[in-house]
N, C-alpha and C positions, 0 to 999 in steps of 0.2 A: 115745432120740431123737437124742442126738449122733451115733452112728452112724450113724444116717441119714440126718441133714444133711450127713457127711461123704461117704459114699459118694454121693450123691445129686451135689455139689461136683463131687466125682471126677469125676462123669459129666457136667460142662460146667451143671447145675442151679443155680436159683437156689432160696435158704432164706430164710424169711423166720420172724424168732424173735419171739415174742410172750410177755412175760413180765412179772407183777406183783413191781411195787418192792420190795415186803416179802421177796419171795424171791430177788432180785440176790444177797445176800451167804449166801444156802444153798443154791438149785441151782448147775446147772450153766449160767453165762451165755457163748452162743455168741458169742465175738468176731469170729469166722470167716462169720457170718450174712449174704447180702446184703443185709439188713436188722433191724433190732434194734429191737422197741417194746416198750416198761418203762408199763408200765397200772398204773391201781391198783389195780384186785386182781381176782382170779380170776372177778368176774363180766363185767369190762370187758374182760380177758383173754379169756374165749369168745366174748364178742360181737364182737371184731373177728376172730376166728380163725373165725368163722360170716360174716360180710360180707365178709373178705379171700379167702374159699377157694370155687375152683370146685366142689370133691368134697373127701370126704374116704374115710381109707384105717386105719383102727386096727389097731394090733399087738397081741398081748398084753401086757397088763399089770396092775397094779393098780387098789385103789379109783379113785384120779384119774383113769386110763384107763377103765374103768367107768361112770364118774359121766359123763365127757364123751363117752361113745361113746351114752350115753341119754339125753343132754341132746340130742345131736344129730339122736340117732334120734328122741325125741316133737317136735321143733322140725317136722324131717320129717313125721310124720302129723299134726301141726294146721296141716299147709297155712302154718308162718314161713320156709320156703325147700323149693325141688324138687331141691334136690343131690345127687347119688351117693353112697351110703355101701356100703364096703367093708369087711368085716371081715378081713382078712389073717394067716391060722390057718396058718401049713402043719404043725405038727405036734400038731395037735389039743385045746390049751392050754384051749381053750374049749367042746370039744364035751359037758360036761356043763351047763355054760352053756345051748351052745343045746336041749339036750334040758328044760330046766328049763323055755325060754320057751312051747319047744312045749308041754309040759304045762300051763303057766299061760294054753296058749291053749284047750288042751281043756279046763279046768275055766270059761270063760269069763271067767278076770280078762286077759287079754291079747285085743282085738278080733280077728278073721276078717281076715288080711290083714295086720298089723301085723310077722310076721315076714319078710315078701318086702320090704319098703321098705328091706332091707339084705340086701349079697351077701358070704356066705360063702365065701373064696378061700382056697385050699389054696397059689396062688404070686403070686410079685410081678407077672408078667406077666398072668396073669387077671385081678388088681386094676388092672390099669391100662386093660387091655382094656376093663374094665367102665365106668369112670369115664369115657372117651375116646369110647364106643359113643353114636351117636346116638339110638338106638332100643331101651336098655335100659329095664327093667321097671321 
């Protein structure tokens, strides 16, 4: 994510870091942030990274990317915000992933519909397009 706040910077963008006190002194805390919130922890940490954010855009990564890209996604389908969710793939990190949900849809533990409520992008500008579009799905 520092990379991305950097390059982001680079491009005249503003960042805004959101991070629980317990983990100041083992992540990585952005001094460079236009903004810097230290929460108490990782649940007050999503909640305001869900009320501060028009859309959002997930890269690959791990569990705690995981865990927040489905926190995000069910908030999404029980109607707790209408926001854009992007998942931002380009080289394909996740397409056993999304083969997994498909099949968790055919077996019917995953509802009719639950996989379109997020858009799989292969580049940064499709994910932006998407987020930006008035009239996406």
């Amino acid at each position: 994510m520092g990379e991305v706040a950097r390059g982001a910077r680079a491009q005249g963008g503003v960042t805004i870091g959101v991070i629980p006190e317990r983990l100041t002194n083992v992540e990585f805390l952005d001094s460079e942030a236009s903004e810097m919130h230290v929460v108490r922890d990782m649940r007050a940490r999503k909640g305001m990274i869900e009320e501060i954010s028009d859309g959002f855009i997930a890269l690959p990564g791990g569990m705690g990317t995981l865990e927040e890209l489905f926190e995000i996604w069910v908030g999404k389908y029980l109607g707790f915000h209408n926001k854009p969710i992007a998942v931002l793939d380009p080289h394909g990190v996740y397409d056993s992933l999304r083969t997994a949900l498909h099949d968790l849809t055919d077996k019917k533990f995953l509802k009719p519909g639950l996989n379109e409520l997020v858009r799989w992008c292969a580049g940064v500008e499709e994910s932006i397009r998407y987020l930006e579009s008035p009239d996406r799905a």
